[in-house]
C-alpha positions as CSV (number, residue, x, y, z in Angstrom):
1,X,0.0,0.0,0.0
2,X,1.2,3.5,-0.8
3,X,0.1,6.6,1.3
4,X,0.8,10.4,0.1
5,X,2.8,11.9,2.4
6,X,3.4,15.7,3.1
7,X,5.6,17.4,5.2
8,X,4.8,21.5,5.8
9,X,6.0,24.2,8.1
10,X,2.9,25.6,9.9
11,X,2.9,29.2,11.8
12,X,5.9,30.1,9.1
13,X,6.3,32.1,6.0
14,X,9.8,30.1,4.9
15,X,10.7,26.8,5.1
16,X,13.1,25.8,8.0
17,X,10.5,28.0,10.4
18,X,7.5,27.3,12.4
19,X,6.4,23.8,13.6
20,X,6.7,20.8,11.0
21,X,3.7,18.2,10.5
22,X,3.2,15.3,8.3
23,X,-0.6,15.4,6.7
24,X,-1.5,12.0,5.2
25,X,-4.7,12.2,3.1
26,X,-6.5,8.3,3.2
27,X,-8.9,6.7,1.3
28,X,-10.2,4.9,4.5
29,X,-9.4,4.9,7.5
30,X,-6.4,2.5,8.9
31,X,-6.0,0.7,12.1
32,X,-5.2,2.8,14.8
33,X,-2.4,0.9,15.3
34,X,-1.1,1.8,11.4
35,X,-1.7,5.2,12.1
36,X,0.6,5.4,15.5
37,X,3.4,3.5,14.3
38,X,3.6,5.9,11.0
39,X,3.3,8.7,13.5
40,X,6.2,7.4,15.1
41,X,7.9,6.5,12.1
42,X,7.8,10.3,11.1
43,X,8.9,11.5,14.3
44,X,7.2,14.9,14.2
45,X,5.2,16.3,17.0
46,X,2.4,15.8,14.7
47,X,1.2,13.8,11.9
48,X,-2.3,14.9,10.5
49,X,-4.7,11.8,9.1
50,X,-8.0,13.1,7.3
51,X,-10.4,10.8,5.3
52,X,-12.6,13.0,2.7
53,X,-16.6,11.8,2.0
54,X,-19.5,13.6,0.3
55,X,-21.1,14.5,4.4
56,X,-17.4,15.8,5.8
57,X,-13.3,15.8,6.5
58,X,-12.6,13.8,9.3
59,X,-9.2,14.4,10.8
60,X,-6.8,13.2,13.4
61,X,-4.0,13.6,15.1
62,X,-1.2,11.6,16.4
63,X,2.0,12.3,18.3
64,X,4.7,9.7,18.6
65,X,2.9,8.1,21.4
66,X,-0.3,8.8,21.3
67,X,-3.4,10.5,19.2
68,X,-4.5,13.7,20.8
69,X,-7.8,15.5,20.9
70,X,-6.6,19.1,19.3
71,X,-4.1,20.0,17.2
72,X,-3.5,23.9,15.9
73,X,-0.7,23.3,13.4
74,X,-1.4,20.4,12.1
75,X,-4.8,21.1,11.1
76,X,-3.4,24.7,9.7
77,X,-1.2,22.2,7.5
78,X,-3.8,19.9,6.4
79,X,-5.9,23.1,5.3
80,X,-2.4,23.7,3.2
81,X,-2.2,20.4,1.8
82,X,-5.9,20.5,0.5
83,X,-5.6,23.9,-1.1
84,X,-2.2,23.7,-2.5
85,X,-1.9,20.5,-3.6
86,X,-5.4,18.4,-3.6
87,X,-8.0,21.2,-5.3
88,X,-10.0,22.7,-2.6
89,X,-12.0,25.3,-4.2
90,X,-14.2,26.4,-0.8
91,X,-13.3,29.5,0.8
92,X,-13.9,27.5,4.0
93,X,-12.9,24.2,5.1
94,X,-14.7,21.8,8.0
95,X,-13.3,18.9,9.6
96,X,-15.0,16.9,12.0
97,X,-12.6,16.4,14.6
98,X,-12.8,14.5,18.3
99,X,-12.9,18.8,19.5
100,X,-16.0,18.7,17.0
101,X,-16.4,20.8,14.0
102,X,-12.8,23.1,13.2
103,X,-13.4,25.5,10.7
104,X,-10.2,27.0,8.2
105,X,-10.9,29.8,6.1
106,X,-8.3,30.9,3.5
107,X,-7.9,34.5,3.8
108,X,-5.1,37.1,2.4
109,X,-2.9,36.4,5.9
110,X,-3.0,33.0,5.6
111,X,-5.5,30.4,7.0
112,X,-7.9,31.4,10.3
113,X,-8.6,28.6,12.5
114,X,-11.9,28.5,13.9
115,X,-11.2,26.8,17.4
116,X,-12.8,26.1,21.0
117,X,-11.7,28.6,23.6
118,X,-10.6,27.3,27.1
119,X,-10.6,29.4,29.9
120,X,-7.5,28.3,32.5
121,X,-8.2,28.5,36.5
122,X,-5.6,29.4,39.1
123,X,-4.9,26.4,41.1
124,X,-2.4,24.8,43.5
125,X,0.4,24.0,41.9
126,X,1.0,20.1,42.1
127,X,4.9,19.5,44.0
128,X,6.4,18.0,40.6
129,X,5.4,20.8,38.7
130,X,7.5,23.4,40.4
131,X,10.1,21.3,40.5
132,X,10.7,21.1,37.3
133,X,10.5,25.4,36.9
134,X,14.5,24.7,39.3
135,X,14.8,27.9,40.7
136,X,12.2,29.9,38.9
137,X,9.2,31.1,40.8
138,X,5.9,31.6,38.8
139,X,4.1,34.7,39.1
140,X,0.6,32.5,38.5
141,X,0.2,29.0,38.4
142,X,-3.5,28.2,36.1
143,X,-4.8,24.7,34.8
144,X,-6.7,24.2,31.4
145,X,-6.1,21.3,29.6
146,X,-2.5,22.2,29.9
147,X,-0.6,23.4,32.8
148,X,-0.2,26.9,32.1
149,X,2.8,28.9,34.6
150,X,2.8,32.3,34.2
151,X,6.5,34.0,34.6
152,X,7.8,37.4,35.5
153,X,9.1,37.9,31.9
154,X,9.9,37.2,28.5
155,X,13.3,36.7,29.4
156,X,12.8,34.2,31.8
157,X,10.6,32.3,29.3
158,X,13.8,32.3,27.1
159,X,16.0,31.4,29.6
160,X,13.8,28.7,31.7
161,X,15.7,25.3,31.4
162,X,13.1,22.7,33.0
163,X,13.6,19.3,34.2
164,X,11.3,17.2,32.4
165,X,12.0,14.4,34.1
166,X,9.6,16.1,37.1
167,X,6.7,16.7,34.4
168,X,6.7,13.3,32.5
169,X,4.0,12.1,35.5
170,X,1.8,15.0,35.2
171,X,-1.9,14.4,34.8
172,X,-2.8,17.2,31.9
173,X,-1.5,17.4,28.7
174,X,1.4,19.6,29.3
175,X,3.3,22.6,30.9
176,X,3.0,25.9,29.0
177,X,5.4,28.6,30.1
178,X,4.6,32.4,29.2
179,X,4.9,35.8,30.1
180,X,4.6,39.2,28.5
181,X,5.9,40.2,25.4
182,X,8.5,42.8,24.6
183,X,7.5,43.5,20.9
184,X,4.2,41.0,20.7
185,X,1.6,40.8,23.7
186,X,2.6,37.7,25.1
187,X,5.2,34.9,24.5
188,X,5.2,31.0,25.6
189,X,6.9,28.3,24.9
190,X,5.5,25.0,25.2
191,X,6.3,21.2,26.7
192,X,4.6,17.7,26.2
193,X,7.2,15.3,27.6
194,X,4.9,12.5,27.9
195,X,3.6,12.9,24.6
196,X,7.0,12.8,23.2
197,X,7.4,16.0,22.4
198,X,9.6,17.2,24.9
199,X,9.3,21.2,23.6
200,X,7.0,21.7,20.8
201,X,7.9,24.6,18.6
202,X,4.5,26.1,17.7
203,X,1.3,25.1,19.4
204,X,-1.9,26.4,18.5
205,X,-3.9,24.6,20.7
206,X,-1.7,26.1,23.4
207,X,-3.3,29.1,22.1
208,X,-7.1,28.5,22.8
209,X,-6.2,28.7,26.8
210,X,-3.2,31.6,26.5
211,X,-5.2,33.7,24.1
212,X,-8.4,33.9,26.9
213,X,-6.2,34.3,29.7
214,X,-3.8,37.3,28.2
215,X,-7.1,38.5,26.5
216,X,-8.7,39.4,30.0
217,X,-5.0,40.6,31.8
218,X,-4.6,43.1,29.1
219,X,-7.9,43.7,28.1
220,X,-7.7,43.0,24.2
221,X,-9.6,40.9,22.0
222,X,-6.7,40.7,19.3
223,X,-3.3,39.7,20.4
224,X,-0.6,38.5,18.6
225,X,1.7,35.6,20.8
226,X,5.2,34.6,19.7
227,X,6.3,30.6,20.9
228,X,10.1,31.2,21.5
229,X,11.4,28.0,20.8
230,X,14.1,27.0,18.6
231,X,12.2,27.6,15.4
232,X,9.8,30.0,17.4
233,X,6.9,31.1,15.3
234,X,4.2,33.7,15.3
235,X,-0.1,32.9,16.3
236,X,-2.1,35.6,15.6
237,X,-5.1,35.5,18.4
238,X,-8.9,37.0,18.1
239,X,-10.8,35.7,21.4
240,X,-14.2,35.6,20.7
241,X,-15.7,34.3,24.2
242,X,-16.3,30.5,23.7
243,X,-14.1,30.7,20.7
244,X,-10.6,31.6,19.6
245,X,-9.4,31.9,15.8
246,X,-5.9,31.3,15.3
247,X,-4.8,33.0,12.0
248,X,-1.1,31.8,10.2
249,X,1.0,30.7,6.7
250,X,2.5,27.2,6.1
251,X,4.7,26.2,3.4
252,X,5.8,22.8,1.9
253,X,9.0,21.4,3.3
254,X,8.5,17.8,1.3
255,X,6.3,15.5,-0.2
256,X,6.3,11.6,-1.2
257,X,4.8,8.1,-0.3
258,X,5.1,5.7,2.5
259,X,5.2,2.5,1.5
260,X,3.3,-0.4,4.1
């Protein structure tokens, strides 16, 4: 059997930028167990599956270890892959996805992703979360379906060196680290150790819980966040109340066939 494989930068205007995910269109869907072992195969935080029908585009996710219930730039690159390269006409694109119906328009800044907000609660900080921030104390410690420590500045954002050893037991998703921006209005960067995916280099998801929580600390409905990994990247944010829409480019770093 031979599968189409693509491989495009999402959140990025050049190739070598953003967060890479393999998008692997099917004519049916596989066993579960196919899909994770050519998730793992590829290695990328991501790899998108979609099957297309006549009622909808279903699509899914997988990580190296797992399949996930949200994923922000892999659905921006499957958007990509059926514009560019499969000839979607629709000025709008729906999946049905296990976060139920994601909506991508094509618009002249890129593609805007129509996504569930998630509004993050201060909590208690579990002891194996703050000991893998070392000697960094959070300003504000909030729970969504990520863990989501809120730092004194960009800086230490940049600089934050976790043990990730401490979070690999932790019973959300992940950790995301932020703060306030310098030259955007907020930055994060973002870690899913038991996932595989020990820093992830642009999350939109991530973005459904930071872009409610920075839109009600400073009191704006459109913010733009930068993910300062590595690659680092830029998500363009407009909170809506109950939902968030998450606006960015991809581009094509490969394409070709798995063989199984």
């Amino acid at each position: 059997m031979k599968i189409k494989i693509y491989q495009v930068d999402a959140f990025a205007s050049h190739v070598f930028e953003g967060n890479p995910a393999a998008v692997c269109p099917l004519d049916e869907w596989l066993n579960d167990d196919i899909l994770q072992k050519i998730a793992e195969e590829n290695n990328l935080s991501e790899t998108a599956f979609f099957v297309s029908s006549a009622q909808a585009i279903e699509l899914r996710w997988f990580t190296p270890r797992g399949e996930v219930d949200l994923c922000g730039h892999a659905t921006l690159a499957t958007a990509h892959v059926l514009y560019e390269h499969l000839g979607f006409k629709s000025p709008r694109v729906k999946f049905q996805t296990k976060s139920g119906e994601l909506v991508v328009t094509k618009n002249d800044s890129g593609f805007s992703m129509d996504f569930p907000a998630s509004h993050p609660t201060i909590i208690d900080a579990p002891i194996n979360l703050l000991e893998g921030l070392g000697n960094v104390s959070p300003k504000q410690v909030l729970a969504s379906f990520d863990y989501i420590i809120v730092l004194n500045s960009e800086e230490e954002v940049k600089n934050l060196n976790p043990d990730l050893s401490k979070w690999l037991a932790l019973d959300l998703r992940g950790v995301v680290v932020t703060a306030v921006g310098t030259d955007v209005d907020f930055v994060s960067r973002c870690f899913f150790p038991k996932l595989g995916v020990d820093e992830d280099p642009i999350t939109g998801s991530a973005h459904c819980e930071l872009a409610p929580y920075w839109s009600s600390n400073l009191k704006l409905s459109l913010l733009t966040g930068r993910q300062i990994s590595n690659r680092s990247g830029i998500v363009h944010c407009e909170y809506k109340g109950e939902r968030v829409i998450l606006t960015g480019n991809a581009v094509d770093y490969m394409s070709g066939e798995i063989n199984i």
